[in-house]
C-alpha positions, 0 to 999 in steps of 0.5 A, a space after each residue: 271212601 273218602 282219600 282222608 281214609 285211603 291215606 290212614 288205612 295205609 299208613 295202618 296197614 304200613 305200621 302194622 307191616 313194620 311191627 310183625 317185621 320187628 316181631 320176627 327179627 327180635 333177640 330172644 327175651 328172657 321170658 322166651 328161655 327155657 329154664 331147667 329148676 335143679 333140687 341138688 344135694 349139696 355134695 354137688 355143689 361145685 361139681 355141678 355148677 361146672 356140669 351146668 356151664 359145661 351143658 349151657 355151653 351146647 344148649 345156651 337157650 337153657 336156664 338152669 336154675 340151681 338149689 342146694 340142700 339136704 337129700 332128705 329135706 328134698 324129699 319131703 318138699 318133692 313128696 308135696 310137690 315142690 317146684 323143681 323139674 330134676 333131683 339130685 340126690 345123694 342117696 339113690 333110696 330117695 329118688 326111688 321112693 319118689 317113683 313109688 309114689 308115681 311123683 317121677 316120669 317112668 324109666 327116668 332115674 340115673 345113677 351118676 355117681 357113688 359118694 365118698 367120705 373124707 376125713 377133712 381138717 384146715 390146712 394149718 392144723 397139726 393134726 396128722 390127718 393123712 396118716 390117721 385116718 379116722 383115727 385121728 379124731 381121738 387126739 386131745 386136741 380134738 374138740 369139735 368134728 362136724 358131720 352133716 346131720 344124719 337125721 335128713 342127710 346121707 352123708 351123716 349117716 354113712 359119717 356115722 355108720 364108718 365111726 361105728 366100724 371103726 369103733 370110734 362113735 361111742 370115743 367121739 360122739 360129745 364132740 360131734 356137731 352137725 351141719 344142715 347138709 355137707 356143705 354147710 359141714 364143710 363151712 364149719 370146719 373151713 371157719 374153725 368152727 370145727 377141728 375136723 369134719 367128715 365130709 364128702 370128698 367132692 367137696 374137699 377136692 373141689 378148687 374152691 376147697 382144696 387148698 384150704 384143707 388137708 384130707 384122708 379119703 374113707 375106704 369105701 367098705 367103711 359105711 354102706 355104700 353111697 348110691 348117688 341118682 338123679 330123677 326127673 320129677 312127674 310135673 316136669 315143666 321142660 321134659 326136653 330139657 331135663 332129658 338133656 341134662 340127664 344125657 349130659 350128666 351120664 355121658 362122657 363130657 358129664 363122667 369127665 366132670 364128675 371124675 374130677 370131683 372123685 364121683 365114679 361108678 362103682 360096680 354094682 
């Protein structure tokens, strides 16, 4: 072999060396993260991004990506295979129908919290929400309360089921507008879209919130009872990581986090 050669298989084999080194010594890229894909009811939407920068914080090599919406809708994007590795519902009956149909992992259902209602109107308003309760959606001044749609959203039908209680639905029911889900319910009457709105009290307790409103928290024997699961779907892409996040959000740094939203487990 002629030197000529000799000189450029070494000067190969030198490059070659070098690159590999690089290889191993590299940061990791974002194509090389983990990701974790959350289809979340909106009544989680403060909570939960506290819960997630809580559990990035012990696994930084996970990207959580997070969608809010109604439970109901997810349940039909999730009955058609949606792509989303974790659901969050606020109504446990969706995440069990999902297994019934053999679209979850066995045995990986959670309950993490039971829902809550609250009766929330603006800061500034006159209304004597505190004192009145539910009852205070029949004042004259009323003339818009929001509720999330109960048609997909489970927060609407307890909303409903606690006006029929109370004896209130048929008194209220033309001045009632609908939000696509709690969140969106809470927007209308942060807007003055809405007078009054019952809306999950997560919501109203949250920083973002919680000065900009005042509230009265709906017994929980007002409306049937709110049992809120989380699932982890059957094509799960990061079992691993799912499995994670379901043990953070049910142990104790994930019940600290939650109890501040006023989610806690009632008995069974």
């Amino acid at each position: 072999m002629s030197r000529r050669k000799l000189l450029l298989l070494g000067v190969l084999s030198l490059v070659s060396a070098g690159a590999a080194l690089w290889l191993t010594q590299m940061p990791r890229t974002a194509a090389s993260e983990r990701e974790l894909r959350i289809a979340a009811a909106s009544d989680l939407r403060y909570a939960l991004d506290e819960l997630v920068a809580a559990f990035r914080g012990q696994h930084p090599d996970v990207v959580v990506r997070v969608t809010y919406g109604s439970s109901g809708n997810f349940y039909a994007q999730l009955s058609n295979r949606a792509p989303f590795d974790v659901f969050m519902s606020a109504d446990v009956d969706y995440t069990r129908k999902l297994g019934a149909s053999g679209l979850t992992l066995k045995d990986s259902e959670f309950l993490y919290a039971v829902g809550r209602l609250a009766v929330w109107t603006g800061v500034s308003s006159k209304l004597d929400v505190e004192r009145l309760g539910l009852h205070v959606l029949t004042d004259p001044a009323v003339k818009k309360i929001a509720i999330a749609n109960p048609k997909h959203a489970p927060y609407g039908r307890a909303a409903e089921a606690a006006l029929e209680r109370a004896g209130l639905y048929e008194k209220v029911a033309p001045k009632l507008v609908f939000g696509e889900n709690i969140a969106q319910t809470a927007q209308f009457v942060e807007s003055g879209a809405a007078d009054v709105g019952i809306v999950a009290l997560s919501l109203a307790l949250a920083p973002a919130l919680r000065p900009k409103g005042r509230f009265y928290t709906v017994p929980l024997d007002a409306h049937p009872r709110l049992d809120q699961a989380g699932v982890i779907l059957s094509w799960a892409r990061d079992v691993d990581a799912a499995q994670a996040f379901r043990a953070f959000v049910t142990g104790e740094p994930g019940r600290a986090i939650l109890a501040r939203y006023g989610f806690t487990l009632a008995p069974a």
